[in-house]
C-alpha positions in Angstrom: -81.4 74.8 79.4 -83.9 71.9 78.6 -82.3 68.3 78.5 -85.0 67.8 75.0 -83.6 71.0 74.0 -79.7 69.2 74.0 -81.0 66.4 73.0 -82.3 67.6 69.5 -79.7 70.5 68.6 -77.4 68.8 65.9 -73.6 68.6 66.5 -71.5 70.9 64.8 -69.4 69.5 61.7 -65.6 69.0 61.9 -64.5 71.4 59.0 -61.0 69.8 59.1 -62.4 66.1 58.7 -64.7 67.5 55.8 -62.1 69.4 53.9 -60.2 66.1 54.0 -62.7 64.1 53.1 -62.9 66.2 49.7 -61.3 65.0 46.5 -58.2 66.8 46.2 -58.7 67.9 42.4 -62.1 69.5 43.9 -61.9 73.2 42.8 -63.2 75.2 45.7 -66.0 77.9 44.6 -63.1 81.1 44.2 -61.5 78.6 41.6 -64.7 77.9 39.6 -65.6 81.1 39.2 -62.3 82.1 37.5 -62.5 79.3 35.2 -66.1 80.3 33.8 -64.8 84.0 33.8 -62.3 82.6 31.4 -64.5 80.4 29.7 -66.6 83.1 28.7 -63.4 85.6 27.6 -63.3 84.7 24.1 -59.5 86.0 24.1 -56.8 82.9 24.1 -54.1 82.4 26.6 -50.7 82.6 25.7 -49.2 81.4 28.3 -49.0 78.4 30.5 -49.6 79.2 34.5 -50.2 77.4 37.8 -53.1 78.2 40.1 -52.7 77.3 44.0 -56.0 77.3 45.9 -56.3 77.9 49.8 -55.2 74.1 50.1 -52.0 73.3 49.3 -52.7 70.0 48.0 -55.0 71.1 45.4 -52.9 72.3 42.1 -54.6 74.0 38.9 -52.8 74.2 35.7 -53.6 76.6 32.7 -52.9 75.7 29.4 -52.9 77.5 25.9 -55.0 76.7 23.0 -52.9 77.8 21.1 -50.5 74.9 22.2 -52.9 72.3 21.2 -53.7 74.3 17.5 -52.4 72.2 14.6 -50.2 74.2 12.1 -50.0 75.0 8.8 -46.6 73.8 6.7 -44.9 76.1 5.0 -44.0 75.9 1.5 -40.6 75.0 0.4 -38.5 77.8 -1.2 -38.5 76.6 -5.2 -34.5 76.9 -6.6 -33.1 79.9 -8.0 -30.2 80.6 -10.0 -30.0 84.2 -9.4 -29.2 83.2 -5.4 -27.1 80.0 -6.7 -23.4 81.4 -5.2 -22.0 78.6 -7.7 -23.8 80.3 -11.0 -22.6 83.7 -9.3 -19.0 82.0 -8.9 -19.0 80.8 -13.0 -20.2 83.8 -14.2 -17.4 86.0 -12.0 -15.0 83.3 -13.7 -15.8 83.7 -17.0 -16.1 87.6 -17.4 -12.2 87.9 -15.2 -11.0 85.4 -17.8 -13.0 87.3 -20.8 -11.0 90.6 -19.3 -7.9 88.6 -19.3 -8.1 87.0 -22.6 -8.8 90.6 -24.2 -6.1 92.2 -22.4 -3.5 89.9 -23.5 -4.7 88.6 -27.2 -6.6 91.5 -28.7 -4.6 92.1 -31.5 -4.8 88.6 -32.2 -8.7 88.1 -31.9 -9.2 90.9 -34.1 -7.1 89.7 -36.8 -8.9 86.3 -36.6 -11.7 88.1 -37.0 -10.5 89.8 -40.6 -9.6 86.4 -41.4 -13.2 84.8 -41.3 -14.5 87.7 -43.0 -11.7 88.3 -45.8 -11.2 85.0 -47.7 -7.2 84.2 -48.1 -5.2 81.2 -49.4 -3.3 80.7 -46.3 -2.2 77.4 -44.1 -2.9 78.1 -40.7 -3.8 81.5 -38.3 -1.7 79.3 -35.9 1.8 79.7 -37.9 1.6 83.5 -36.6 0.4 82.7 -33.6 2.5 82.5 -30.3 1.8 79.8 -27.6 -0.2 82.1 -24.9 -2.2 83.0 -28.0 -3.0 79.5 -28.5 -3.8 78.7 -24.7 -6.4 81.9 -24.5 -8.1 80.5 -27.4 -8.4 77.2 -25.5 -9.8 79.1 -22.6 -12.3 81.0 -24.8 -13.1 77.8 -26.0 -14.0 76.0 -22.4 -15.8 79.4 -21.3 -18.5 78.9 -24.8 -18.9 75.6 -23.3 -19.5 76.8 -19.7 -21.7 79.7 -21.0 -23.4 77.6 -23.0 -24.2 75.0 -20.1 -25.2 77.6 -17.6 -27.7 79.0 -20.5 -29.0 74.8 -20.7 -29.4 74.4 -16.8 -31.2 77.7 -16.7 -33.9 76.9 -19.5 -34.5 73.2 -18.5 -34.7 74.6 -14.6 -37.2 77.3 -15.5 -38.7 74.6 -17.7 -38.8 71.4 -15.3 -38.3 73.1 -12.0 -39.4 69.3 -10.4 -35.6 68.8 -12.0 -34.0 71.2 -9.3 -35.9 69.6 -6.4 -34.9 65.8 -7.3 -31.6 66.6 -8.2 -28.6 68.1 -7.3 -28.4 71.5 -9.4 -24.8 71.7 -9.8 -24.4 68.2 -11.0 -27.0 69.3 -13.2 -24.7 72.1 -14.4 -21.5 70.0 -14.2 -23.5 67.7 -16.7 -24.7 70.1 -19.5 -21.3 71.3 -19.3 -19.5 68.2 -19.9 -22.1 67.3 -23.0 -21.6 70.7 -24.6 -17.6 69.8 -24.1 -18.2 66.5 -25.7 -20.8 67.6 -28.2 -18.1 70.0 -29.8 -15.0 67.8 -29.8 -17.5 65.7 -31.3 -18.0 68.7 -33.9 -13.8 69.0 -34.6 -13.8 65.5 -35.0 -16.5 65.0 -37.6 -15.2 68.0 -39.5 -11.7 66.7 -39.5 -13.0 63.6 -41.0 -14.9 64.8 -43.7 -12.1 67.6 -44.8 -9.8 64.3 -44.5 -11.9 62.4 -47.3 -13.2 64.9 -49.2 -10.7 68.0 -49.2 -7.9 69.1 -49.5 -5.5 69.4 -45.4 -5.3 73.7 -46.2 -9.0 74.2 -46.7 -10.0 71.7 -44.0 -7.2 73.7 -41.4 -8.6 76.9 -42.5 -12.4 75.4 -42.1 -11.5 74.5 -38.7 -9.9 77.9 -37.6 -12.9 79.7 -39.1 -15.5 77.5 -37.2 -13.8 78.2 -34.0 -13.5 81.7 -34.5 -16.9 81.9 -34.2 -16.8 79.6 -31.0 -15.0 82.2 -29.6 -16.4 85.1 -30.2 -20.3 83.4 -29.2 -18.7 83.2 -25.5 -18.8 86.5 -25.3 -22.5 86.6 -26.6 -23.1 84.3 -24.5 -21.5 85.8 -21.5 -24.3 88.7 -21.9 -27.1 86.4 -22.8 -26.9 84.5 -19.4 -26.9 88.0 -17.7 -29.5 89.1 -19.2 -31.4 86.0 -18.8 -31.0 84.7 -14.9 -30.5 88.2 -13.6 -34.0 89.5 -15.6 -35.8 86.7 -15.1 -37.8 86.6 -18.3 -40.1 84.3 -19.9 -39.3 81.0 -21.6 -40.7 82.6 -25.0 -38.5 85.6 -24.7 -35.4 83.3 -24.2 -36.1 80.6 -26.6 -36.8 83.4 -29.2 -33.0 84.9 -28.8 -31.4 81.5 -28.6 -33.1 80.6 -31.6 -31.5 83.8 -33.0 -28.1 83.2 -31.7 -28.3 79.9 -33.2 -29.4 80.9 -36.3 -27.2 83.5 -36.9 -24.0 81.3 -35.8 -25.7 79.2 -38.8 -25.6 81.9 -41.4 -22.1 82.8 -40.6 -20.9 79.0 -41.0 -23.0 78.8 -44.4 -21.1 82.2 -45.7 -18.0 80.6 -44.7 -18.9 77.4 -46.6 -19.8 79.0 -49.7 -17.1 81.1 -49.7 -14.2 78.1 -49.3 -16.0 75.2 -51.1 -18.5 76.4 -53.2 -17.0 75.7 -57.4 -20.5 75.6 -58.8 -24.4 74.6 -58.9 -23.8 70.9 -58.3 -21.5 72.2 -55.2 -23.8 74.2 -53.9 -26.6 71.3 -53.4 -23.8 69.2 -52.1 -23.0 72.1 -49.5 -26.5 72.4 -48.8 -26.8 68.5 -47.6 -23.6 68.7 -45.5 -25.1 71.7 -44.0 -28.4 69.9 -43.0 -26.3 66.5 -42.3 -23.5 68.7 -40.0 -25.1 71.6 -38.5 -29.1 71.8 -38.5 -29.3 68.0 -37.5 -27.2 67.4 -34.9 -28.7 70.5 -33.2 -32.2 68.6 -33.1 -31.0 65.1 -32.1 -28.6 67.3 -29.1 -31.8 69.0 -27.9 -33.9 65.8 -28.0 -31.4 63.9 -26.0 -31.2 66.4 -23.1 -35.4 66.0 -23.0 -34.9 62.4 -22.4 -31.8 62.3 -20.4 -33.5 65.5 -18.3 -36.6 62.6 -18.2 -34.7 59.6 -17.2 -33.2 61.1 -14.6 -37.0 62.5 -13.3 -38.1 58.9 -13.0 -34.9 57.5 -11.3 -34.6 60.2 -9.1 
């Protein structure tokens, strides 16, 4: 062999110096290829997975687009009171003490009812009456009231749903109940007073005893209306048109039941008619328009 011939032919390179001499995040050709082949997949990875080249101190790591996608936030559920289990839990109430009520004072009810339709000179319904009689009146008494703010809660909920959302809705509920307790105490009291200073104690007793005869027998209209209404799930103008019916039809039995006990001649009758607007059709109108403020109020505190 020629010594020029030695001289010139290069030395071979150490592979193992080279490979160390490489960065170890490198990727080694096999490597880069699989990255462009998934570069140029258009389908997304799922999952997150490790790749281990030749050399062991060279670590590859796969991860999702998906993981790095920003989400969408879902919407909030707005309240219902068909799935309320408190509305379900009053309305179960009131219909087993409606059944109750019926069973036991029937007889009783009806004859109240002959009694506000035939006019008699008579003291009280209540000297005939037995104590349990007296005590299921009471309780037909507080379910009108309940009724009556379930049927509130529902309308101003459907109406103001932002209400719900700030709110608590069975305080809500607790509170229209508690202001159609007070609003009719509020209504025996004011009718007591005026019977006091202007008539006689038997008209006034059997005023009274008529007015809540027809309490009692609007719970169990109003037993069916708040069926009908949060189990439906109608329209605001369908259910303000029937309350305005119910209303007005309570009205016109209260009227006949004026007329019928106080009315002696014309100049009575346009007395009646003031008391009427003064005691019933007013106080309905400053009652609504308080709940709008109060309901409100309670939308800027809260």
């Amino acid at each position: 062999m020629n010594v020029r011939d030695t001289i010139t032919t290069p030395l071979p390179v150490d592979t193992v110096h080279a490979e160390k001499a490489l960065p170890c995040f490198v990727l080694k050709p096999d490597t880069a290829r699989i990255l462009e082949a998934e570069k140029a997949d258009t389908l997304t990875l799922y999952y997150q997975e490790q790749f281990v080249s030749a050399d062991s101190t060279c670590l590859t790591t796969y991860h999702s687009e998906r993981e790095f996608a920003s989400g969408i936030e879902g919407e909030r559920v707005s309240y219902n009171t068909r799935s309320d289990d408190v509305i379900v839990g009053v309305i179960l109430a009131c219909f087993f003490a409606s059944a109750y009520v019926l069973s036991r004072s029937k007889k009783f009810l009806i004859q109240q009812l002959k009694e506000f339709m035939a006019h008699r000179d008579r003291s009280s319904l209540f000297d005939t009456s037995t104590a349990a009689d007296v005590r299921h009146l009471v309780v037909l008494g507080i379910q009108t009231c309940v009724l009556s703010g379930v049927c509130l809660f529902d309308y101003f909920s459907t109406d103001i749903p932002l209400l719900t959302e700030k709110i608590n809705p069975h305080l809500l509920l607790a509170g229209y109940v508690g202001l159609c307790v007070s609003y009719l105490i509020f209504k025996w009291m004011i009718y007591a007073f005026i019977g006091w200073v202007f008539f006689d104690k038997k008209k006034t007793s059997i005023w009274l005893e008529s007015y809540f005869t027809i309490i009692y027998y609007a719970g169990f209209t109003l037993f069916l209306y708040a069926l009908f209404f949060i189990y439906f799930d109608l329209s605001l103008v369908y259910m303000t048109a029937i309350s305005l019916l119910l209303i007005i039809s309570a009205k016109i039995l209260i009227l006949y039941k004026w007329i019928k006990l106080f009315f002696n001649n014309v100049y009575g009758l346009l007395l009646l008619i003031l008391y009427f607007c003064a005691l019933e059709i007013l106080p309905c109108f400053i009652a609504y328009e308080g709940l709008v403020q109060i309901n409100n109020l309670l939308l800027i505190k809260f």
